[in-house]
C-alpha positions as CSV (number, residue, x, y, z in Angstrom):
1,X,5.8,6.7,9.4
2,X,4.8,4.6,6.7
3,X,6.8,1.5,4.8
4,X,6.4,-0.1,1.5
5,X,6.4,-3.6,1.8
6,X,6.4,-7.0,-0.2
7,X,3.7,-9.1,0.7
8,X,2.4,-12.7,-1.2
9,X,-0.8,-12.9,-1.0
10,X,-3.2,-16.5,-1.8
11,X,-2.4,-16.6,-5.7
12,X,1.3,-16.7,-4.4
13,X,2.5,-13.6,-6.7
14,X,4.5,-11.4,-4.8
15,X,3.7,-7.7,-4.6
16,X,4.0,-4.9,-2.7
17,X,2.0,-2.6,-0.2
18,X,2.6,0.4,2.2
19,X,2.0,-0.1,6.1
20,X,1.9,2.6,8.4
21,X,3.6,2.4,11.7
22,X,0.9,0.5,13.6
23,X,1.3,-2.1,10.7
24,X,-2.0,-1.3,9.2
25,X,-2.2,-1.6,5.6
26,X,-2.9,2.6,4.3
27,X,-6.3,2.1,2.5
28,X,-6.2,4.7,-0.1
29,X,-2.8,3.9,-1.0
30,X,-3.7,0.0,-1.5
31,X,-6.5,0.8,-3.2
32,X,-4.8,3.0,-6.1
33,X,-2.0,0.5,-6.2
34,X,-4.4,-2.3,-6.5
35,X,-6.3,-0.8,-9.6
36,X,-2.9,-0.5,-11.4
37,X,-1.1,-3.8,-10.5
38,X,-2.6,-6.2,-13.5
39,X,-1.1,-3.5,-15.7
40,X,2.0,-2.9,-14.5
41,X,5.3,-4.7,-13.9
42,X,6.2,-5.7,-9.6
43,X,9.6,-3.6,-10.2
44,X,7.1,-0.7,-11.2
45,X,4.0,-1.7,-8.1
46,X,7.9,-1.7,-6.1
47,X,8.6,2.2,-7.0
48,X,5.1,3.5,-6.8
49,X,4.5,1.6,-3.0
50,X,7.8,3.0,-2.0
51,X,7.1,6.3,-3.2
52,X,3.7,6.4,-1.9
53,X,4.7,5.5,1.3
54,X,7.0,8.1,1.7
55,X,4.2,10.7,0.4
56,X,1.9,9.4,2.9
57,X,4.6,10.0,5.7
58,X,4.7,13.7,4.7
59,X,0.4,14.1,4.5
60,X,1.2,12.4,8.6
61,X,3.4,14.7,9.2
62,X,1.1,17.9,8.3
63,X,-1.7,15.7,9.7
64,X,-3.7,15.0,6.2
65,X,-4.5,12.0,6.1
66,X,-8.2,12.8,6.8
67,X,-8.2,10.0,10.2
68,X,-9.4,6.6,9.7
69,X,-7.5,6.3,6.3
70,X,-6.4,2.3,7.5
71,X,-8.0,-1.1,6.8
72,X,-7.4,-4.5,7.9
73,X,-5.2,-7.2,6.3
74,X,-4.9,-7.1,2.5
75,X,-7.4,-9.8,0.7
76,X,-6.2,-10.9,-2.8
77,X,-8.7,-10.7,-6.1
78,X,-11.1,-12.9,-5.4
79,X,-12.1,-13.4,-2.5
């Protein structure tokens, strides 16, 4: 099951992500959030991570997620 959380990150700007239940941060979710955060508000990056996360529960449910669909830690811009 996956989670949306808030996470601060090395510029100190709080944000938010979605984990799955290993505590994994779910790549192709972070990456789409991540190409929209500069231009959206944290209450909007908020509803899209927690809506993702529950979408990406449902594609784990009906086993979609393609495998392998994890990374590591969450780096900020930048580094």
């Amino acid at each position: 099951m996956a989670h949306s959380l808030a996470v601060r990150p090395a510029n100190g700007q709080r944000t938010w992500t979605v984990i799955d239940e290993k505590y994994r941060t779910v790549a192709p979710v972070e990456i789409w959030l991540e190409a929209h955060r500069q231009l959206w508000s944290p209450n909007t990056v908020r509803g899209y991570a927690t809506s993702l996360a529950q979408w990406w529960t449902f594609l784990e449910q009906r086993d979609e997620t393609g495998g392998g669909a994890v990374a590591g830690p969450r780096r900020s811009r930048g580094s």
